[in-house]
Every structure is written in C-alpha cells, then in structure tokens.
N, C-alpha and C positions, 0 to 999 in steps of 0.2 A: 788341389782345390777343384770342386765341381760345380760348373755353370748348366741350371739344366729348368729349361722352360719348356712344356707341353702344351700339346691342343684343347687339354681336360683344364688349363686353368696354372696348375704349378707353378710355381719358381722360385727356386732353391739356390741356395749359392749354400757350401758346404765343405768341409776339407777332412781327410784322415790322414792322420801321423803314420807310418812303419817301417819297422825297423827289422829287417830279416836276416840271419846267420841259418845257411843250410853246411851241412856237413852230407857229402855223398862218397862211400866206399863201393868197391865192386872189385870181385876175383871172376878165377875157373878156376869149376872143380872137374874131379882127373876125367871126369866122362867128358868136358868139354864143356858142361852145362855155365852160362854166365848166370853169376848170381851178384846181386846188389841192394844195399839196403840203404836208407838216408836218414838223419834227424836234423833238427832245426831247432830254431826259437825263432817266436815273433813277437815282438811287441812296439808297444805304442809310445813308448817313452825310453829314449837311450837309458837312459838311470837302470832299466831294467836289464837292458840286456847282459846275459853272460861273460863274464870276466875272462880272460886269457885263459886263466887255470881249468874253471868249467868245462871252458870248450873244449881242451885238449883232454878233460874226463870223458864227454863226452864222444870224441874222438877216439878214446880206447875204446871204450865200450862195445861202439859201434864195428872195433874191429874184430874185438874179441866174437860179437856177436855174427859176423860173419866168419868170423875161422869155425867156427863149431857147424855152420850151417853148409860148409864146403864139406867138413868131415862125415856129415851126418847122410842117414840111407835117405834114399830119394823115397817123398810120400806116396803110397798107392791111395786112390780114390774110395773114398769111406762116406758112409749115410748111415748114423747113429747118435748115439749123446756125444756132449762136449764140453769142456766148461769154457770158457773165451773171459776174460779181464782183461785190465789195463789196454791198451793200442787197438790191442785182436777185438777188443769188444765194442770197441768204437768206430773202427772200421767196419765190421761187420755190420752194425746197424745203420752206417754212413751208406757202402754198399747195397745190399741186400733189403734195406726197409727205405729207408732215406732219399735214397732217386726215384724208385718208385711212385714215392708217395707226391713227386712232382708234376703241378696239375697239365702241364703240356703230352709228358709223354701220356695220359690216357687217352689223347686222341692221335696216338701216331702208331701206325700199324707194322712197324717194326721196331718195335719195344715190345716186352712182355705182357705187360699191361695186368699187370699180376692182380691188382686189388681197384680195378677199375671196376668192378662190380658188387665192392665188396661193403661197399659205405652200408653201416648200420648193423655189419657183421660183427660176431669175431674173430678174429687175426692174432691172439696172443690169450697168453693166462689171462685171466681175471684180475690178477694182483700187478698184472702192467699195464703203466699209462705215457704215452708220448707228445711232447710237445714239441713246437717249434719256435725258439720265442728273440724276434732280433730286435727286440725291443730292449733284450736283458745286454749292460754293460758287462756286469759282472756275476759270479756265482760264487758268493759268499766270498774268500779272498781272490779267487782268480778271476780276471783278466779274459774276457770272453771276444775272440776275435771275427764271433760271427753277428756283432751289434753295429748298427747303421739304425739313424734315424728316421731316412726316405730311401727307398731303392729305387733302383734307375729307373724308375716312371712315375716318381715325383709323389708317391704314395706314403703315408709313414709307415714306420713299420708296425707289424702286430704278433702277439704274443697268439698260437694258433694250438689248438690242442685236435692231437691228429687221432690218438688212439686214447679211450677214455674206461680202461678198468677193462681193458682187451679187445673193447668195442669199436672199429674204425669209422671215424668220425667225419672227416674231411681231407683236403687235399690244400697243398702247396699253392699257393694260385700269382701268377703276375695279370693283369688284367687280359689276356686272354681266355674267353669263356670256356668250360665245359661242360656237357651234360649233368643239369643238376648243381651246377655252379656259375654263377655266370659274372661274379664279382672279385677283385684281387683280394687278398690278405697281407698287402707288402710284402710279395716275396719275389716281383720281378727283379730279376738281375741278370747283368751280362758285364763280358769282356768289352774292350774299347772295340770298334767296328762290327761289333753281334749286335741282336735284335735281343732285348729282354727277354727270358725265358723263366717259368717256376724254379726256383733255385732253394735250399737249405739256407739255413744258417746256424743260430745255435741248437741244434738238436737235442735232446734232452731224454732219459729212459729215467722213469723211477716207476720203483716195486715199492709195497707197500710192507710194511715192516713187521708185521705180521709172520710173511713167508719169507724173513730171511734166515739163513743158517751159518753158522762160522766155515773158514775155508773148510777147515776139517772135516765138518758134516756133510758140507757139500760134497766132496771128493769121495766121502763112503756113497751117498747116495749115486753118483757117478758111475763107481764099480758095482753098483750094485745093479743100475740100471743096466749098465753094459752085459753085465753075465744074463740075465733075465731075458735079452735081447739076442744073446748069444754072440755077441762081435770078437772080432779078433785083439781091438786093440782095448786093453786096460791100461 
C-alpha cells in the first residue's frame, strides 16, 4: 500500500498485488567463463501463478538452455543484419531504444545521449511506431506488469507515443524539465529511498502490416542481406 502526498497538490493512497517466482541457473565453461541465465513469472493474482509442474518445466529448460551455451564457441564482435524475436527483441528495444528515450538522461553528460537531438527526426523504418503506455492494464489477453495508475509523483499515468511512423517524437518525462520539454508524461518512478527519475514501463514496437513477411521470408531476406554485405556469419 502507497501513501504519497506532494507539494503539486496529490494524494494518493494505492496498493499493488505481486506475486514473483525467479528461477536463477549459473555454470563454468572449460575456459573458466561464468555464465548464467534466469527466468521468472510475475503476477498479480496467486491463481496465476505457475504450478509445481510448470516450474520444474521451466527449470529444465533453463538448464538445458544453459548447457548448450557452456558448449557453444564464444561470440566474436559482429556489426551487420540480425533477426532478434521473442526475449532477444524485447530486451534489445528495452536496452538499446528504451533508456535512452528517458527524459533525464538527456541532460546527463555521461550517458550517450544518443537521440537527445533527434526529436522530429527519423530513427527507424517508416513502418515503425513506438509507445510507451502505463496506462494499458493489459494487451489483449496478457497481463501487463508495467501499468500503474499514478507514479511516484502523484501524476497519472499516460499513454506517450515516442516514435511515430519512424519519426521521433518525444521523451519519457517524470517532472523534471528538459530542453523542449518541460512537463511530466507519468513516467517518474523510483526505487524506495531514490528520487523519481524518467523510467519505461509498458513499452510497445508495432510495424505496420504491410511490411511484414513469414519467418521464412524473413530469414531469405537475412541471407541475402548478409552475403550482399559480405559478412562472415549466415
């Protein structure tokens, strides 16, 4: 339960349910390298959570998927095509677009600050658009663990569209200003004893249906870029 009254006026009284199972494996492989992977569930109501049996599915999995990756050659550093799904492609957009696009680090001079000049640009295809929306409970049947109705500064949340048809739109904002922005979007949030910062929440990439192609296609068009590029790995 959160009690939380500001100088802007607020006051919220609020509570989240959760309910979390992590599963964490970790080896050495024969060079000595520690390697470790983890999976989870989170939800908001026991009824959901995973059954004995699940778990201990997912507990293979998890191990299976690390024996292969102790067996496997170590990756050399590569810059060419890719294709990324499931986890790989959600973390990559979590990483790589998703902190970025949070309105604090554009004014901190050690961060990248990768698209801090970029508002009005493009930054992707045409045929992608990204939101931010911690307004949304759910997405169609799932269970979205990044919806809050006020974030920690007492703001509601809001549904923020960051990249519009490849176009970069705006920024993550908690009420700390930045150039060219100077208002929150509900997205301050912080740990217990932090100060609110621009934070994600349900992050969201849809392409437009037009340009999509079956795995199949994909993976020709993949090798085909790759040899055109000339790279080593197909």
């Amino acid at each position: 339960i959160r009690y939380l009254v500001t100088s802007t006026g607020a006051a919220i009284e609020d509570e989240r349910i959760s309910y979390d199972a992590r599963l964490y494996a970790d080896t050495v492989a024969n060079d000595g390298m520690v390697l470790w992977l983890i999976d989870r569930a989170e939800v908001d109501d026991l009824k959901r959570m995973p059954d004995a049996a699940t778990l201990k599915s997912m507990a293979r999995r998890l191990g299976e998927s690390l024996d292969r990756l102790r067996k496997s050659q170590i990756a050399q550093p590569y810059a060419g095509p890719a294709i990324l799904q499931g986890k790989a492609a959600a973390v990559f957009f979590h990483e790589i677009f998703g902190h970025r696009i949070e309105g604090h680090r554009q004014k901190d001079e050690s961060e990248g600050r990768t698209f801090t000049d970029k508002v009005g640009m493009p930054v992707m295809p045409k045929f992608i658009s990204v939101i931010d929306d911690a307004s949304a409970a759910k997405l169609g049947k799932n269970i979205l663990n990044g919806y809050y109705k006020f974030d920690d500064e007492g703001v509601p949340s809001q549904k923020v569209v960051l990249v519009d048809k490849g176009v970069l739109r705006r920024f993550l904002m908690s009420s700390s200003p930045i150039r060219g922005f100077k208002n929150s979007n509900g997205h301050g949030r912080c740990r217990e004893g932090h100060a609110p910062v621009a934070r994600q929440s349900n992050l969201m990439v849809f392409a437009d249906a037009k340009h999509q192609v079956s795995p199949q296609e994909l993976r020709a068009l993949l090798i085909k870029e790759t040899k055109r590029q000339k790279k080593p790995y197909i």
